[in-house]
RODREN-759650 format. One record per residue (C-alpha): x, y, z; residue in one letter. Coordinates in nm, 3 decimals. Each point is the difference from the previous one (the first is absolute). Example, Ala and Ser with C-alpha at 12.3 -4.5 7.8 and 13.67 -1.06 7.14 Angstrom:
2
{r {1.230; -0.450; 0.780}; 'A'}
{r {0.137; 0.344; -0.066}; 'S'}
END
This chain:
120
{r {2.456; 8.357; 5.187}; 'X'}
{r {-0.259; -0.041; -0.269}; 'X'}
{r {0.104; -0.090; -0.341}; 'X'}
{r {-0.397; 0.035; -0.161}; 'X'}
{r {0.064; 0.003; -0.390}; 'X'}
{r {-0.253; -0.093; -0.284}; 'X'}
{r {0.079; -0.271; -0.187}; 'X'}
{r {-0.200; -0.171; -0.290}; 'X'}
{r {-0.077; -0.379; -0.027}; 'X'}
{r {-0.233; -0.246; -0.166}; 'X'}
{r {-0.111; -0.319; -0.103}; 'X'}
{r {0.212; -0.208; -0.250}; 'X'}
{r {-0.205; 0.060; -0.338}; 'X'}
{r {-0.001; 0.387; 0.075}; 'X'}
{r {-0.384; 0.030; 0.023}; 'X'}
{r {0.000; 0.117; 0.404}; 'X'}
{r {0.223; 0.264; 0.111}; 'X'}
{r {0.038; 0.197; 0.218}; 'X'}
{r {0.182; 0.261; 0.193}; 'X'}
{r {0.065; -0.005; 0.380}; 'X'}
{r {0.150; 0.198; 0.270}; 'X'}
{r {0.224; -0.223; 0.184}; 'X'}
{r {0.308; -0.011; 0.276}; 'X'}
{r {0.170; -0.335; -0.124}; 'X'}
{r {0.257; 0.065; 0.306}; 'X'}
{r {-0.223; -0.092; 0.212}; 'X'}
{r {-0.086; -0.382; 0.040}; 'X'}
{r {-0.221; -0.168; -0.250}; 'X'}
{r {-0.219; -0.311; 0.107}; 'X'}
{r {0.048; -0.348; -0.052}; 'X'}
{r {-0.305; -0.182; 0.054}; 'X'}
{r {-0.057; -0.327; 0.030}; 'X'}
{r {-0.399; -0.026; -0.052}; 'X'}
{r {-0.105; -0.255; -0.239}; 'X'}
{r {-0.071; 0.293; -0.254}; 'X'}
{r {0.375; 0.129; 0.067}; 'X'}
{r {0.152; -0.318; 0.014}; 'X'}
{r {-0.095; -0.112; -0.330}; 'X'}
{r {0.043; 0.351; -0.194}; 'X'}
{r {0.353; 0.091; 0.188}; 'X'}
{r {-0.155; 0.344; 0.027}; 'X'}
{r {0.245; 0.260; 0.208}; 'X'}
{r {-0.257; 0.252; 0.111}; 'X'}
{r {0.051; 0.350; 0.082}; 'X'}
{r {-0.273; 0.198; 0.169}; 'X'}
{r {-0.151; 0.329; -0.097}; 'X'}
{r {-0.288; 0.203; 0.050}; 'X'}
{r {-0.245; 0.045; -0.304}; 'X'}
{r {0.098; 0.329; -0.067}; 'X'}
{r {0.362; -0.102; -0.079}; 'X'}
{r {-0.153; -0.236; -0.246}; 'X'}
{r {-0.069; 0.072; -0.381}; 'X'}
{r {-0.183; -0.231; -0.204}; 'X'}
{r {0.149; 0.152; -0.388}; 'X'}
{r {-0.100; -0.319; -0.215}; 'X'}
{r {-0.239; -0.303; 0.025}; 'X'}
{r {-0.271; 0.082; 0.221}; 'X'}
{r {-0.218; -0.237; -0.207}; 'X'}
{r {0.252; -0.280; -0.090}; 'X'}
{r {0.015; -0.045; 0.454}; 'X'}
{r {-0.188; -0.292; 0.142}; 'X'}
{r {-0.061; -0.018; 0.318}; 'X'}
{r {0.107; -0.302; 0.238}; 'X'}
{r {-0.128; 0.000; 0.409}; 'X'}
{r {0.019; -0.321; 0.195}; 'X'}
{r {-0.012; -0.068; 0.363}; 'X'}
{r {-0.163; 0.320; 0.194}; 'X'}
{r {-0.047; 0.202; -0.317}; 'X'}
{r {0.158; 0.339; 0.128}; 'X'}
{r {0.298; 0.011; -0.255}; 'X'}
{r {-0.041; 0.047; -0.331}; 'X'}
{r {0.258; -0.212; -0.226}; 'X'}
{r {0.012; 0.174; -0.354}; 'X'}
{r {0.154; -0.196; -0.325}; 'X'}
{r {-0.007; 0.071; -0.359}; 'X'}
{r {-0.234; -0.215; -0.179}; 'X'}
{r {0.266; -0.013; -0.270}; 'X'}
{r {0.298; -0.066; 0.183}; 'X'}
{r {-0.111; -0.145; 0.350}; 'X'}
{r {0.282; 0.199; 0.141}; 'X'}
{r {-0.136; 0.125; 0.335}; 'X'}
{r {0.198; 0.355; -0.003}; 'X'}
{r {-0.197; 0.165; 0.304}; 'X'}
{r {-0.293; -0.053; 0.210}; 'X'}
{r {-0.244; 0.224; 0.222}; 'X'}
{r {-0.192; -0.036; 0.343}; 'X'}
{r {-0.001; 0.148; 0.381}; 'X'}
{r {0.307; 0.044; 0.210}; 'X'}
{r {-0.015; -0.086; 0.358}; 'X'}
{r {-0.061; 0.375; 0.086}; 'X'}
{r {-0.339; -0.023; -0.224}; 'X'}
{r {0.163; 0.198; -0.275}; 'X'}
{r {0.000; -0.086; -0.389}; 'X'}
{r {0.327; -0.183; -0.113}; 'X'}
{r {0.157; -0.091; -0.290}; 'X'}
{r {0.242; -0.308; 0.010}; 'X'}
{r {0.243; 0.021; -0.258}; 'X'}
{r {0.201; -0.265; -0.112}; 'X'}
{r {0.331; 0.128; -0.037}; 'X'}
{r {0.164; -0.249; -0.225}; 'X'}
{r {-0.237; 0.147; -0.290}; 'X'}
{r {0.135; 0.386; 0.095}; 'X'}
{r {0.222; 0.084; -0.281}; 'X'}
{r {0.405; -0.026; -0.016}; 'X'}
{r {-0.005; -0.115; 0.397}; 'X'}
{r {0.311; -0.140; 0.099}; 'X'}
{r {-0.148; -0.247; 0.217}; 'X'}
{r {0.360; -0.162; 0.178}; 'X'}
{r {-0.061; 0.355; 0.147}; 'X'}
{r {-0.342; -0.005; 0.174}; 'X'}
{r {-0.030; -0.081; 0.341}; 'X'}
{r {-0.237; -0.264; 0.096}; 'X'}
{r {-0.247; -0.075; 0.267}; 'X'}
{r {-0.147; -0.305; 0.083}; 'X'}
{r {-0.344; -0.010; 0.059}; 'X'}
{r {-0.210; -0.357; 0.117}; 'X'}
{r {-0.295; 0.067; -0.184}; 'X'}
{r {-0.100; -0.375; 0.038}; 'X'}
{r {-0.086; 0.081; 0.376}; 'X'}
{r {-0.267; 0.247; -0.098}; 'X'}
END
């Protein structure tokens, strides 16, 4: 059963929000890339649509490292790296979003899954 609500989220300093379109029953990722590693990001996936960039379009700088496919977004302000964008697997325009900047999340209550990012 699908629990898709739209939540809103951001960076710390307020500048980037945003409002996405999220099931946070299902299993959110745990990565342990070096980007993800360092950050503790806990991603959930989404396609673009789902996404809403409200605030900060021009306060975003972008990060890519490695094979350059994923876009890692942070404030400029802030450095808080709320949400990122690149392909999915299936070719198809994602947004990662880090769930522990989703507003009022109770996150004892989100299920996590593992991912070894390090392999890739």
């Amino acid at each position: 059963m699908t629990e898709l609500k739209t939540y809103e989220g951001g960076c710390h300093c307020g500048k980037v929000r945003y409002s996405v379109k999220l099931d946070l029953s299902q299993p959110m990722v745990s990565c342990n890339c070096s980007m993800c590693g360092k950050t503790g990001t806990l991603l959930g996936f989404v396609p673009v649509e789902d996404f809403k960039l409200l605030s900060g379009e021009k306060d975003l700088t972008d990060y890519q490292f490695n094979k350059k496919v994923i876009h890692h977004l942070f404030c400029s302000t802030c450095g808080v790296r709320s949400f990122g964008k690149g392909t999915g697997p299936d070719g198809k325009q994602m947004a990662a979003i880090n769930v522990r900047c989703i507003d009022g999340v109770d996150l004892e209550q989100i299920k996590v899954m593992k991912f070894d990012g390090k392999s890739f």
